[in-house]
PyMOL commands that place a pseudoatom at each C-alpha (Angstrom):
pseudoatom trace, name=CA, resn=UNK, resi=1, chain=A, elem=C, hetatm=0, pos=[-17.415, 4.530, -18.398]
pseudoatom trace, name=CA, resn=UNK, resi=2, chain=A, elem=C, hetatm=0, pos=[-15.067, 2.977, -15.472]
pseudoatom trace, name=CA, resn=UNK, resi=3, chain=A, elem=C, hetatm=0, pos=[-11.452, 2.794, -15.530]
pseudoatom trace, name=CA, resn=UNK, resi=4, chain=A, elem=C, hetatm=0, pos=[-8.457, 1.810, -13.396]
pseudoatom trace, name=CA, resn=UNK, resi=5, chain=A, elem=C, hetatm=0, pos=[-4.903, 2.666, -13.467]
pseudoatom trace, name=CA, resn=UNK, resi=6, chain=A, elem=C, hetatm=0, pos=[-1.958, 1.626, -11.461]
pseudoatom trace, name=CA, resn=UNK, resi=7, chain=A, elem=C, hetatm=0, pos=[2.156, 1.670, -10.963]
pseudoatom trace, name=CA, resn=UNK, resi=8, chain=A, elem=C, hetatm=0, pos=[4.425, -1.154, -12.160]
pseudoatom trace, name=CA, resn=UNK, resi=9, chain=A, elem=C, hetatm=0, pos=[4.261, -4.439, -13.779]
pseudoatom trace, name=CA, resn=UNK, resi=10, chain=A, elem=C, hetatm=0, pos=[2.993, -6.035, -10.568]
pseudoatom trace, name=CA, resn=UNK, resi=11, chain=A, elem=C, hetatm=0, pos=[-0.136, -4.620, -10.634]
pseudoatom trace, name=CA, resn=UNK, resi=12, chain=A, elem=C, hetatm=0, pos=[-0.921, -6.010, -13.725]
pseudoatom trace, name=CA, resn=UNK, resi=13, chain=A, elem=C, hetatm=0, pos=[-3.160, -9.444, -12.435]
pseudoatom trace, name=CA, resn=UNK, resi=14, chain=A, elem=C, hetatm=0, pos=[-4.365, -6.895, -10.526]
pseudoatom trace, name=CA, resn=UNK, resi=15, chain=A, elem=C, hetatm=0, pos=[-6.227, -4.185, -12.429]
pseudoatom trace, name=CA, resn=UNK, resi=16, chain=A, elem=C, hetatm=0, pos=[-6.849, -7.460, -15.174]
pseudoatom trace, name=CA, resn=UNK, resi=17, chain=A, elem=C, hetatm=0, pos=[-9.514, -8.877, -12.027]
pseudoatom trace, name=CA, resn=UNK, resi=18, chain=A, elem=C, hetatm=0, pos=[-10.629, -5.236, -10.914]
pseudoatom trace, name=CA, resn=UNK, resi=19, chain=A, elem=C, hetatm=0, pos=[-11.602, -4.903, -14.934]
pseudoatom trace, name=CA, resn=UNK, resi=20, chain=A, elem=C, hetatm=0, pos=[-13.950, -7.587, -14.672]
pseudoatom trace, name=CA, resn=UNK, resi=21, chain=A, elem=C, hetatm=0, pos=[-15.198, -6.439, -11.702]
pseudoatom trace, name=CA, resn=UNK, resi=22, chain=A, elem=C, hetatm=0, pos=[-16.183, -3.109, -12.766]
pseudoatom trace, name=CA, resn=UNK, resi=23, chain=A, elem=C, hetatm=0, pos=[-17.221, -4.525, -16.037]
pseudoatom trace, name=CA, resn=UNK, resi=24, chain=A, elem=C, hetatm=0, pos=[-20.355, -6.152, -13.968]
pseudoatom trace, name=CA, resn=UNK, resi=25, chain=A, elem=C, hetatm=0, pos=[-20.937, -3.084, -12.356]
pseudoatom trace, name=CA, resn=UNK, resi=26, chain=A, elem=C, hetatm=0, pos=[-19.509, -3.501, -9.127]
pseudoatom trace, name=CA, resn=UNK, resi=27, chain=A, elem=C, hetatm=0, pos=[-17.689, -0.495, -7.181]
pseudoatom trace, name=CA, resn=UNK, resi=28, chain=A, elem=C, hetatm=0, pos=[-14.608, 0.818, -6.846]
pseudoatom trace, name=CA, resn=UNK, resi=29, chain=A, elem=C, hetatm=0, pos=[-13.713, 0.264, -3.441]
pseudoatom trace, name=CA, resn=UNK, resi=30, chain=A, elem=C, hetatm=0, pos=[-14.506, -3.451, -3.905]
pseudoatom trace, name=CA, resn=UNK, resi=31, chain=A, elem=C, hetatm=0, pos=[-12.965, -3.435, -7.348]
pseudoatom trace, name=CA, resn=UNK, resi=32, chain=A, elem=C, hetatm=0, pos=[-9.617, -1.530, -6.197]
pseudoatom trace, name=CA, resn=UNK, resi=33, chain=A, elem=C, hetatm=0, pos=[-9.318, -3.626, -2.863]
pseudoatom trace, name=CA, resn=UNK, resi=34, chain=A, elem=C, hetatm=0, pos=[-8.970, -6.841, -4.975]
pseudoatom trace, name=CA, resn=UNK, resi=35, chain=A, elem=C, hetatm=0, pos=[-6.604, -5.487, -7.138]
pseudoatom trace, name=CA, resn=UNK, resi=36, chain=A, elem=C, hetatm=0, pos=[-4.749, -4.445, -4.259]
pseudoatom trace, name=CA, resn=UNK, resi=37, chain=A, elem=C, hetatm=0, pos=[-4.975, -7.599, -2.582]
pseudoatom trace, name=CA, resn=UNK, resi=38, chain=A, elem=C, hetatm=0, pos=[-3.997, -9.666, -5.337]
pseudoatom trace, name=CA, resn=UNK, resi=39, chain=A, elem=C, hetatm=0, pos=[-0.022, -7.810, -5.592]
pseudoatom trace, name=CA, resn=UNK, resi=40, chain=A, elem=C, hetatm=0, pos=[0.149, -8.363, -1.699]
pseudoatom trace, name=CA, resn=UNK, resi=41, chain=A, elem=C, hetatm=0, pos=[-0.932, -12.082, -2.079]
pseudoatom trace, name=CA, resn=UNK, resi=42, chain=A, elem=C, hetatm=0, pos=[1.728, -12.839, -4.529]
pseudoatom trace, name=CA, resn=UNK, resi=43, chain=A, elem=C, hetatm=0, pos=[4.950, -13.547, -2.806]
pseudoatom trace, name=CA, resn=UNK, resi=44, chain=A, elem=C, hetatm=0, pos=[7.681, -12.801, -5.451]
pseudoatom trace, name=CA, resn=UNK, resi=45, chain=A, elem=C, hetatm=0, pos=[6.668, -8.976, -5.603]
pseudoatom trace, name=CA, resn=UNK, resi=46, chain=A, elem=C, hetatm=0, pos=[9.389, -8.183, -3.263]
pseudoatom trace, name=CA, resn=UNK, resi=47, chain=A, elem=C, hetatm=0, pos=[8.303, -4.764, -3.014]
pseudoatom trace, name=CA, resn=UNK, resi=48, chain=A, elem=C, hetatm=0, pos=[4.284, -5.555, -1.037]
pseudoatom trace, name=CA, resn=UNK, resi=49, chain=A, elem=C, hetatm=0, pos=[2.354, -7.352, 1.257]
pseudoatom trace, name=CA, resn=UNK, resi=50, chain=A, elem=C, hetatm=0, pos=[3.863, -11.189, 1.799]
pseudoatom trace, name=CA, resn=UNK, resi=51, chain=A, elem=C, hetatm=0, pos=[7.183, -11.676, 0.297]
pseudoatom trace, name=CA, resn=UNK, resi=52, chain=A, elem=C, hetatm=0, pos=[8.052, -7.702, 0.770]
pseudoatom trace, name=CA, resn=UNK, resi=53, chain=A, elem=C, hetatm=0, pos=[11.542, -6.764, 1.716]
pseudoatom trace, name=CA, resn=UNK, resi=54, chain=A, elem=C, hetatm=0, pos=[12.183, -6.785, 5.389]
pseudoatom trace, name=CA, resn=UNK, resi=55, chain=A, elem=C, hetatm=0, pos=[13.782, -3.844, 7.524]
pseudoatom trace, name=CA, resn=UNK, resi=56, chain=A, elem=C, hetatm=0, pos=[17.045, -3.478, 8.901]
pseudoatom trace, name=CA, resn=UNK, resi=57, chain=A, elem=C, hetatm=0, pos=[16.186, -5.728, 11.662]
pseudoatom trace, name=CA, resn=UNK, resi=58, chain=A, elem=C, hetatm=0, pos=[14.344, -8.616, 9.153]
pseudoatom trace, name=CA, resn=UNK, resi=59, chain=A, elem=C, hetatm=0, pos=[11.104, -7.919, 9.930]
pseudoatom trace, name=CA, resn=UNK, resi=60, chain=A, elem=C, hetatm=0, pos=[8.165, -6.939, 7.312]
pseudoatom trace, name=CA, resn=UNK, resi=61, chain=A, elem=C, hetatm=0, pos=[6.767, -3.756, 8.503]
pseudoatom trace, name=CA, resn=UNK, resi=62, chain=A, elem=C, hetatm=0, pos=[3.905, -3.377, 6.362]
pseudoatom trace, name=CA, resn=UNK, resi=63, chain=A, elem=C, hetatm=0, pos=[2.157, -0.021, 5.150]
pseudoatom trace, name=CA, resn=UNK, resi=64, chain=A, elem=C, hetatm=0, pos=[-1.210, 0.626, 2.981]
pseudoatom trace, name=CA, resn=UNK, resi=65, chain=A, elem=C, hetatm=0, pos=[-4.106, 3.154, 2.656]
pseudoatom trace, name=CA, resn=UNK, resi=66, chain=A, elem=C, hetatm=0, pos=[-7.748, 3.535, 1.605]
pseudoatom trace, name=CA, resn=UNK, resi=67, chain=A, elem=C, hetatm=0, pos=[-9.332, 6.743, 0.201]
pseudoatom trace, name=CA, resn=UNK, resi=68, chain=A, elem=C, hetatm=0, pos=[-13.038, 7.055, -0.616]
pseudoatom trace, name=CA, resn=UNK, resi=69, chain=A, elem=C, hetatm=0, pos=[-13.227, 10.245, -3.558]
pseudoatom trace, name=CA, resn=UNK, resi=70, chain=A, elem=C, hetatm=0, pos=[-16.880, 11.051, -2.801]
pseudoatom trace, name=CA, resn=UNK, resi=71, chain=A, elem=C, hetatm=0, pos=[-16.571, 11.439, 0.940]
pseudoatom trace, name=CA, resn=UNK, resi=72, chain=A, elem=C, hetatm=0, pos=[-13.111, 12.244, 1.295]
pseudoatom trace, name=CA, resn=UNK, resi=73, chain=A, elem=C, hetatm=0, pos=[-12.701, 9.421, 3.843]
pseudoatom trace, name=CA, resn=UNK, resi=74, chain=A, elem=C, hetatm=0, pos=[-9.323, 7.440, 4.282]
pseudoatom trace, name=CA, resn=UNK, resi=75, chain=A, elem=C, hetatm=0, pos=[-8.320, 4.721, 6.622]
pseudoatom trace, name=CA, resn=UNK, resi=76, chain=A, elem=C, hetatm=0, pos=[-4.731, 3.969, 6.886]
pseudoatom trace, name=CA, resn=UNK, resi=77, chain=A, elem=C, hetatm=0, pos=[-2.077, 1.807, 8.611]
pseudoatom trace, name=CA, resn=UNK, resi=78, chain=A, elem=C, hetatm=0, pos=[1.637, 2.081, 9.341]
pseudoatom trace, name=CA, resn=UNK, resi=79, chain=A, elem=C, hetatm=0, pos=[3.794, -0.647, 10.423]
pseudoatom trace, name=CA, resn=UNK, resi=80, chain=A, elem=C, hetatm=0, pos=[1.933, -3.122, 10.502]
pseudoatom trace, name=CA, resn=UNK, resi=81, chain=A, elem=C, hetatm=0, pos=[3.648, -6.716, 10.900]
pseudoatom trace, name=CA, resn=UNK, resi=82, chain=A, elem=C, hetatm=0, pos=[1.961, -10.559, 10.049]
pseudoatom trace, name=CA, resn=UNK, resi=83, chain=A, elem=C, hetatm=0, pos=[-0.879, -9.497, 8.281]
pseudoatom trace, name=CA, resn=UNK, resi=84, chain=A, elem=C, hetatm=0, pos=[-1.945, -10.667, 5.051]
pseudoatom trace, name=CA, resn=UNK, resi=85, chain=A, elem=C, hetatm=0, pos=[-3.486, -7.892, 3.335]
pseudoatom trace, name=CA, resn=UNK, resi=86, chain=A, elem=C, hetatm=0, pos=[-3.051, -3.999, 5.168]
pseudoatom trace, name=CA, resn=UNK, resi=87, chain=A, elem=C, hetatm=0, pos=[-5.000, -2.385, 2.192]
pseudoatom trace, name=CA, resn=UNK, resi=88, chain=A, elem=C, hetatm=0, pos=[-8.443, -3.985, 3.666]
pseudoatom trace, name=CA, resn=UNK, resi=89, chain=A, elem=C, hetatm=0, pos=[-7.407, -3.349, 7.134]
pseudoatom trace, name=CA, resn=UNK, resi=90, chain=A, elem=C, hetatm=0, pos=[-7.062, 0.461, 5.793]
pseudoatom trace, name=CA, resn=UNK, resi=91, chain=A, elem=C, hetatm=0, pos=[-10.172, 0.591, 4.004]
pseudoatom trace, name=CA, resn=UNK, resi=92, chain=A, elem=C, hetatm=0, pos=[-12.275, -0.508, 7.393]
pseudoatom trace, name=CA, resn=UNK, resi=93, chain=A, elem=C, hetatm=0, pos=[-10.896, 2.023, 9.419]
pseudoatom trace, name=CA, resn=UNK, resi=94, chain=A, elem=C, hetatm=0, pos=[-12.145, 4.620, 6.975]
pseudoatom trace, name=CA, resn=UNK, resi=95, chain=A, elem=C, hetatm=0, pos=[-15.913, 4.158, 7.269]
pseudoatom trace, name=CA, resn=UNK, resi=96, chain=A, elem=C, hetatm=0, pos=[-15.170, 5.618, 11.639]
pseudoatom trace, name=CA, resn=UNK, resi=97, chain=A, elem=C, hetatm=0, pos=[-15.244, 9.440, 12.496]
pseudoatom trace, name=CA, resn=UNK, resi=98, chain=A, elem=C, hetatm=0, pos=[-11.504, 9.447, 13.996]
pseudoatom trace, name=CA, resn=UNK, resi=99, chain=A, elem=C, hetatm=0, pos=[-8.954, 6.542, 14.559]
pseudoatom trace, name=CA, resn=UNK, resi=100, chain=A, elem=C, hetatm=0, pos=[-8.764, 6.145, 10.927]
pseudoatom trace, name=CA, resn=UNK, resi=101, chain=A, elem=C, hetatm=0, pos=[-4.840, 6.092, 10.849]
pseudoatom trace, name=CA, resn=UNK, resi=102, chain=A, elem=C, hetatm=0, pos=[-3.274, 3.190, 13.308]
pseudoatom trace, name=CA, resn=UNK, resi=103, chain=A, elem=C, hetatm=0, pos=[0.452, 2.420, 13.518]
pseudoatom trace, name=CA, resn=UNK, resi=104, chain=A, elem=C, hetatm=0, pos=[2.510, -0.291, 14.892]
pseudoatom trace, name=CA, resn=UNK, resi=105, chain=A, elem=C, hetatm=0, pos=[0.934, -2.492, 17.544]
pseudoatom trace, name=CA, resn=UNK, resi=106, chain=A, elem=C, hetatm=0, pos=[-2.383, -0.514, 17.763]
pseudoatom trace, name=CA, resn=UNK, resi=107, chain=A, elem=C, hetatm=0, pos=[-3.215, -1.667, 14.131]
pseudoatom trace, name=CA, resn=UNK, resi=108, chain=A, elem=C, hetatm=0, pos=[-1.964, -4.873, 15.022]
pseudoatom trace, name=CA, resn=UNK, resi=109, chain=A, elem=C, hetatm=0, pos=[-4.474, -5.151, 18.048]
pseudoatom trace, name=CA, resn=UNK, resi=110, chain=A, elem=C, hetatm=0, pos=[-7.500, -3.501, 16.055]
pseudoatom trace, name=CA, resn=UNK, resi=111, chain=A, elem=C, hetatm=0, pos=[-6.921, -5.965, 13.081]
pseudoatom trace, name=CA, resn=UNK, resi=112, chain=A, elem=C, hetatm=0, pos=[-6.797, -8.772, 15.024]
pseudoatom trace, name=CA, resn=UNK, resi=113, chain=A, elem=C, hetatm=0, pos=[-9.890, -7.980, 17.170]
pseudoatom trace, name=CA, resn=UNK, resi=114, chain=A, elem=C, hetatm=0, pos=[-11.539, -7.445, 13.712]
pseudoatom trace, name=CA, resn=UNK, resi=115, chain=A, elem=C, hetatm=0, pos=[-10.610, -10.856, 12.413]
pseudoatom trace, name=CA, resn=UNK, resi=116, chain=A, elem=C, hetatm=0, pos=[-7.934, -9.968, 9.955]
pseudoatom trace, name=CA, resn=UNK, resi=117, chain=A, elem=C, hetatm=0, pos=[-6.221, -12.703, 8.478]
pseudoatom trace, name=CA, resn=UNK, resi=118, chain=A, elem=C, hetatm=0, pos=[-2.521, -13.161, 10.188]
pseudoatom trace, name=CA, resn=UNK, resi=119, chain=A, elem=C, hetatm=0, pos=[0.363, -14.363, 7.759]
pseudoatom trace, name=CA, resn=UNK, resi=120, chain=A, elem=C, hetatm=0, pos=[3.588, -14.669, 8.375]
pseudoatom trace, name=CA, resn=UNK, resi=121, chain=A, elem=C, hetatm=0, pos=[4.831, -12.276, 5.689]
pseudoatom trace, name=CA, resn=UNK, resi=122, chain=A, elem=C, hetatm=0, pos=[8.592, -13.159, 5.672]
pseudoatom trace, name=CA, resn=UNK, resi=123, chain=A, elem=C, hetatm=0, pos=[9.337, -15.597, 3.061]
pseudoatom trace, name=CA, resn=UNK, resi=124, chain=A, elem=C, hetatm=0, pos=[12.560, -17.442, 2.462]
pseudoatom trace, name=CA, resn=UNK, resi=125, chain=A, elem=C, hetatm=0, pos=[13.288, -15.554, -0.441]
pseudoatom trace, name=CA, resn=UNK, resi=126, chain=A, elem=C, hetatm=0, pos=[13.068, -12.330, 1.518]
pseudoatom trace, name=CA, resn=UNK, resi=127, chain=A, elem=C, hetatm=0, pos=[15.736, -13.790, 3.917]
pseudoatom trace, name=CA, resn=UNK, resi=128, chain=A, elem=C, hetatm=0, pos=[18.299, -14.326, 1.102]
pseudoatom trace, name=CA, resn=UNK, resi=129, chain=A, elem=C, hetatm=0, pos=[17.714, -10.596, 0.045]
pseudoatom trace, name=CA, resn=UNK, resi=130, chain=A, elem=C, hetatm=0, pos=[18.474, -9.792, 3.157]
pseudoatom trace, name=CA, resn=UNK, resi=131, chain=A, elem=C, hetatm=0, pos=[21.574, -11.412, 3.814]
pseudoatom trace, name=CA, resn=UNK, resi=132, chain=A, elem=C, hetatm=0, pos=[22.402, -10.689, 0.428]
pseudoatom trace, name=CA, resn=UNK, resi=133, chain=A, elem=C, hetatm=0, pos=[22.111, -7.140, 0.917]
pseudoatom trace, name=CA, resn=UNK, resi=134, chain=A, elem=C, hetatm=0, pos=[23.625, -7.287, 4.248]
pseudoatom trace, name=CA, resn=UNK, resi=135, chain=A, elem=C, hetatm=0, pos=[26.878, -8.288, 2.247]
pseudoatom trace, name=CA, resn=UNK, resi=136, chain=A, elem=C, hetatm=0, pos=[26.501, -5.559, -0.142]
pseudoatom trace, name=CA, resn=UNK, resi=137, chain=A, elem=C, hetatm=0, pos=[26.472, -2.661, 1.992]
pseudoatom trace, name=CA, resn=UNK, resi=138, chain=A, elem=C, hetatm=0, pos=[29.338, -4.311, 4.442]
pseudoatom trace, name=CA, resn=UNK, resi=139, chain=A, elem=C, hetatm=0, pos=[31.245, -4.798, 0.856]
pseudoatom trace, name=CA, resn=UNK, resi=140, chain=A, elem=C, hetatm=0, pos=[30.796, -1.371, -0.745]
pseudoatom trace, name=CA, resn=UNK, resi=141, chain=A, elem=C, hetatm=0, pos=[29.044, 0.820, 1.659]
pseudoatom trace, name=CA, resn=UNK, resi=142, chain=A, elem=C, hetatm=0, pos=[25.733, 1.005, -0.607]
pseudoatom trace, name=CA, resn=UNK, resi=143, chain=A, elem=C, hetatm=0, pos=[22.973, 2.543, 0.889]
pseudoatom trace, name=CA, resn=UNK, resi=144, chain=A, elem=C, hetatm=0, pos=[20.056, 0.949, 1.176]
pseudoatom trace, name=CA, resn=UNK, resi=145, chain=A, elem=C, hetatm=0, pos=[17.229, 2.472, -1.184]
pseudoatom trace, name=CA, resn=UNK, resi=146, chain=A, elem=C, hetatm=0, pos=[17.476, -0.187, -3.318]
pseudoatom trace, name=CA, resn=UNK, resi=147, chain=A, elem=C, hetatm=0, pos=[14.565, -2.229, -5.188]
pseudoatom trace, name=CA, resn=UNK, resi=148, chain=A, elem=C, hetatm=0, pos=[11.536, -1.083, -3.550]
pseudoatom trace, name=CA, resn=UNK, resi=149, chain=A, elem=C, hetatm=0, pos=[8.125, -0.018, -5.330]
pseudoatom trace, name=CA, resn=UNK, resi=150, chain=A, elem=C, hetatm=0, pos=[4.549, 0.885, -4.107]
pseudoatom trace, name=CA, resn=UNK, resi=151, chain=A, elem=C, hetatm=0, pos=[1.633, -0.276, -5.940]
pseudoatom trace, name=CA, resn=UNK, resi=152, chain=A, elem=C, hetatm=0, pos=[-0.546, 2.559, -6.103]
pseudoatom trace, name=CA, resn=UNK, resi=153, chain=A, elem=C, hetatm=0, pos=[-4.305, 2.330, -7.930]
pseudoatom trace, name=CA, resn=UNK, resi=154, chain=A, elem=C, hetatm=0, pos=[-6.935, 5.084, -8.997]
pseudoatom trace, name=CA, resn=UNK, resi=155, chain=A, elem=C, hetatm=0, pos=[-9.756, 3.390, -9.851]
pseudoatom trace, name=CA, resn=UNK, resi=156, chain=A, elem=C, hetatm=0, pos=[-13.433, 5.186, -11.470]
pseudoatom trace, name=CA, resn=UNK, resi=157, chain=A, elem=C, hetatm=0, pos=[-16.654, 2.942, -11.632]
pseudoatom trace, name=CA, resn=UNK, resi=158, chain=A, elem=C, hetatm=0, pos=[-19.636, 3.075, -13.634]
pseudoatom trace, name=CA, resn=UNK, resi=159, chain=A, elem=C, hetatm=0, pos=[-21.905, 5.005, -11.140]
pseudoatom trace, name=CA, resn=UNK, resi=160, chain=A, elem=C, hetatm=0, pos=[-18.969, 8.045, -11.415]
pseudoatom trace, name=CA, resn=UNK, resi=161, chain=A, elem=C, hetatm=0, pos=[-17.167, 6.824, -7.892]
pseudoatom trace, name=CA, resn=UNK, resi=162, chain=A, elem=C, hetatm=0, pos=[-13.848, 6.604, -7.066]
pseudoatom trace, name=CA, resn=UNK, resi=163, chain=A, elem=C, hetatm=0, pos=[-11.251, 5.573, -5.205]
pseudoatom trace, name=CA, resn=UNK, resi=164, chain=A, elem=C, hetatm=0, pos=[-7.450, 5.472, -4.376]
pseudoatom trace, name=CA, resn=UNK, resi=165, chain=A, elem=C, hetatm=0, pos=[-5.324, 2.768, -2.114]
pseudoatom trace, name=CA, resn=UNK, resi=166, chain=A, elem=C, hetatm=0, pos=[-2.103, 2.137, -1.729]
pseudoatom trace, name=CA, resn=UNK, resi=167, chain=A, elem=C, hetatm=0, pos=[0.595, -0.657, -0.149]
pseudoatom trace, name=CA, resn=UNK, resi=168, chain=A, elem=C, hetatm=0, pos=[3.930, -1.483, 0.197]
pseudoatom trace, name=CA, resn=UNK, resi=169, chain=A, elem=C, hetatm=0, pos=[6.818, -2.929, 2.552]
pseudoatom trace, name=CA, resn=UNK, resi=170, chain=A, elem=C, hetatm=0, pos=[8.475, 0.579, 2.084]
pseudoatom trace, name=CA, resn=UNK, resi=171, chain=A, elem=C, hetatm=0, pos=[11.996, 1.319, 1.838]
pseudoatom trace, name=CA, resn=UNK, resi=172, chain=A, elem=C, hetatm=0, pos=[14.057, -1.952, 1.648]
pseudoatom trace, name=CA, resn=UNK, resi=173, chain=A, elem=C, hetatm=0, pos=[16.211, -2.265, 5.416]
pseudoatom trace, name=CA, resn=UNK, resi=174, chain=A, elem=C, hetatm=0, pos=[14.440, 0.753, 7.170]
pseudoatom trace, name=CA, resn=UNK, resi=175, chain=A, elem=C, hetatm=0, pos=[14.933, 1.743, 10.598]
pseudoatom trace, name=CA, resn=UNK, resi=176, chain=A, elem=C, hetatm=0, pos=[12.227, -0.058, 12.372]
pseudoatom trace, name=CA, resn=UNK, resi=177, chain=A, elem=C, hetatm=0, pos=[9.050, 1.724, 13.043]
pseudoatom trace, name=CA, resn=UNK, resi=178, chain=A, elem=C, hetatm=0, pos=[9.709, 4.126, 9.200]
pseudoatom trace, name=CA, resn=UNK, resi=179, chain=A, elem=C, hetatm=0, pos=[6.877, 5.125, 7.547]
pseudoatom trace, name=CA, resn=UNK, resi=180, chain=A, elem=C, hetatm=0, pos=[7.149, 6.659, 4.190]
pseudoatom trace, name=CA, resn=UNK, resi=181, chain=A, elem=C, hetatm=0, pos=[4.461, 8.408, 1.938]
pseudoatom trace, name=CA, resn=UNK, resi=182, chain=A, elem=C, hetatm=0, pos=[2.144, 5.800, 1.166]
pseudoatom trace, name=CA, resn=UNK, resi=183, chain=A, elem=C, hetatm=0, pos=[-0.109, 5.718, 4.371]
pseudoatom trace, name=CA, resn=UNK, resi=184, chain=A, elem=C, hetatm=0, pos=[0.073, 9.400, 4.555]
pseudoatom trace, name=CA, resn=UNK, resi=185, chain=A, elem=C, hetatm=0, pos=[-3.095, 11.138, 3.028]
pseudoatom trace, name=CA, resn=UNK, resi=186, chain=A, elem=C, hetatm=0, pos=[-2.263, 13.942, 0.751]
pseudoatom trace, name=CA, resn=UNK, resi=187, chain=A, elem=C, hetatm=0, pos=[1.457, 12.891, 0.186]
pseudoatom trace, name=CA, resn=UNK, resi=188, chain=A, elem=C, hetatm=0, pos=[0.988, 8.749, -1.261]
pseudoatom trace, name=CA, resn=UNK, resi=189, chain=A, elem=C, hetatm=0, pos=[-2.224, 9.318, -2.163]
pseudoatom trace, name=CA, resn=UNK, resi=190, chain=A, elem=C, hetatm=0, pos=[-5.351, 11.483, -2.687]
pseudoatom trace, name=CA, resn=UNK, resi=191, chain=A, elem=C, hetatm=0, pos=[-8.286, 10.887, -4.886]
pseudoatom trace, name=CA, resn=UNK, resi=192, chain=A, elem=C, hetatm=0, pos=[-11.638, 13.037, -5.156]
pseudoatom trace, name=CA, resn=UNK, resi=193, chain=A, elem=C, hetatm=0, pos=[-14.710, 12.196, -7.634]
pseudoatom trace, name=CA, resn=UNK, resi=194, chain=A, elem=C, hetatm=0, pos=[-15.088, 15.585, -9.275]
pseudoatom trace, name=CA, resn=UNK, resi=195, chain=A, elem=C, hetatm=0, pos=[-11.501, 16.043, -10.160]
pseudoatom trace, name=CA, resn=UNK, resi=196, chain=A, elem=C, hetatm=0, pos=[-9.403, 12.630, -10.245]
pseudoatom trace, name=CA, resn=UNK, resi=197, chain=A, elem=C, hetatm=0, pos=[-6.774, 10.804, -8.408]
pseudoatom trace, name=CA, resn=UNK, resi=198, chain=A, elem=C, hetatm=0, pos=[-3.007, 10.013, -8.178]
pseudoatom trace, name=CA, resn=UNK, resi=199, chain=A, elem=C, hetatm=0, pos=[-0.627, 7.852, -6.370]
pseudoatom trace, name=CA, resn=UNK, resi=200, chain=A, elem=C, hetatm=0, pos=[3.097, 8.572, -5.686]
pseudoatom trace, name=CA, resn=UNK, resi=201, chain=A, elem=C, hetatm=0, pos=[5.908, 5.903, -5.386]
pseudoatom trace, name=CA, resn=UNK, resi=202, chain=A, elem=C, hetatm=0, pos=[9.399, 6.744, -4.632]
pseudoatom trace, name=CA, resn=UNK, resi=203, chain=A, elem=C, hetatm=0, pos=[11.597, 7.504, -1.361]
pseudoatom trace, name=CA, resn=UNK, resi=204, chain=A, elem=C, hetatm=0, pos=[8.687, 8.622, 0.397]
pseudoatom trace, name=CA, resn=UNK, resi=205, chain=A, elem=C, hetatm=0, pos=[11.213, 11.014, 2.166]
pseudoatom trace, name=CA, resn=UNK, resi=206, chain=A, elem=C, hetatm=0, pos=[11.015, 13.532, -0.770]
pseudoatom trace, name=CA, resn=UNK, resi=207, chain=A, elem=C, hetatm=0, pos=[7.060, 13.063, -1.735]
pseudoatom trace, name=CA, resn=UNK, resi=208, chain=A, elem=C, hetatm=0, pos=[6.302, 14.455, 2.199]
pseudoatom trace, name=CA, resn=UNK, resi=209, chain=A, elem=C, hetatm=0, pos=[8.121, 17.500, 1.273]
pseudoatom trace, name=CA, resn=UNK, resi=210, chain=A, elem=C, hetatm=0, pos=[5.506, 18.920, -1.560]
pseudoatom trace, name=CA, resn=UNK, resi=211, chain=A, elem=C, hetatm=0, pos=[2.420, 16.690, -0.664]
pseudoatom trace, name=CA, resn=UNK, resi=212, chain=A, elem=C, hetatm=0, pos=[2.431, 15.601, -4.075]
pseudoatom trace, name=CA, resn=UNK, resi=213, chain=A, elem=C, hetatm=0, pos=[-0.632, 13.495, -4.850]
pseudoatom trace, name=CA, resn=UNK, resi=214, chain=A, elem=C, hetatm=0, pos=[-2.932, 16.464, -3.140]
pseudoatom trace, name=CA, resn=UNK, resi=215, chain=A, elem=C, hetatm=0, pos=[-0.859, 18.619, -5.516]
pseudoatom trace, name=CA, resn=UNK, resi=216, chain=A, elem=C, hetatm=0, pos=[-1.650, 17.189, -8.453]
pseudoatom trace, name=CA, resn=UNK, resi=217, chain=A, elem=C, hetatm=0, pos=[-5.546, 16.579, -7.655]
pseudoatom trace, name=CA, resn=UNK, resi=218, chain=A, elem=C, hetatm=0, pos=[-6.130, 20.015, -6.717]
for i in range(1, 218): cmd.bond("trace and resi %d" % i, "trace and resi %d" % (i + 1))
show_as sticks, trace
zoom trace
């Protein structure tokens, strides 16, 4: 038996690659990191990885997280800016005893001493959102949580493992240097083998108050 499970239509590609992954056997963190990677790859998911929605200052501040549910290990980053894909950069720091959650320009240092791939992740399209939305709120005063989504995964594999990751460009014109629930183990994410696994998406302001994915696992 293996399974996977996800938020939104943009994981859809996704989970459809993971599912032939895990049909040959192969394990969830491999299985889950692709699926992952293929929603930050795609540009016109405004929501992750390249093409996400920039801050307040137009810059994609990037956040994602890894969560192994047999060891209880997690890796995550925060604020991370022209990287291609955070998730993997969060799943390496989980395999080391402390450092495992980088922010900023220290996960922008570790990743590229690591030989991360760097992208520019602003896209043209982004830009017009932007500008677009920059009209909007002089216009009508609208705040800005406004068309933003995680992509969350659980994913089970035929050996009984799993595991949990999540990314995102968070909430769409952010203060610079905002992180939101989806690096934050316990709140965006939690996943352990004997019970299960959930992922939270939202205005990561209210999921910190009730650490809900450690909620509903336990």
């Amino acid at each position: 038996m293996y399974g996977i499970i996800a938020t939104w239509r943009m994981a859809l590609e996704g989970i459809s690659k993971a599912d032939s992954m895990l049909k040959n056997n192969e394990s969830a963190a491999d299985s889950i990191e692709e699926a992952i990677k293929a929603v930050e790859d795609f540009e016109y998911y405004k929501s992750v990885g390249y093409g996400g929605l920039p801050n307040e200052e137009m810059e994609v501040e990037l956040d994602a997280a890894f969560m192994d549910g047999d060891t209880l290990e997690f890796g995550c980053v925060g604020g991370v800016k022209d990287f291609a894909n955070p998730v993997s950069i969060a799943r390496s720091l989980m395999h080391y005893d402390a450092n495992n959650f980088l922010i900023g320009q220290g996960a922008e240092k570790y990743a590229s001493r690591h030989g991360f791939e760097r992208k520019t992740m602003l896209t043209d399209r982004a830009k017009i959102h932007y500008h677009n939305r920059i009209k909007e709120i002089t216009n009508t005063e609208l705040k800005p949580y406004s068309g933003h989504d995680t992509v969350g995964m659980v994913c089970l594999d035929t050996a009984g493992h799993m595991t949990c990751a999540t990314s995102t460009s968070g909430l769409f014109m952010k203060h610079p240097g905002r992180l939101g629930d989806s690096c934050v183990c316990g709140s965006g994410f939690y996943v352990d083998s004997f019970v299960g696994g959930a992922s939270a998406t939202g205005l990561g302001e209210d999921v910190m108050k009730g650490c809900v994915s450690y909620e509903i696992v336990r």
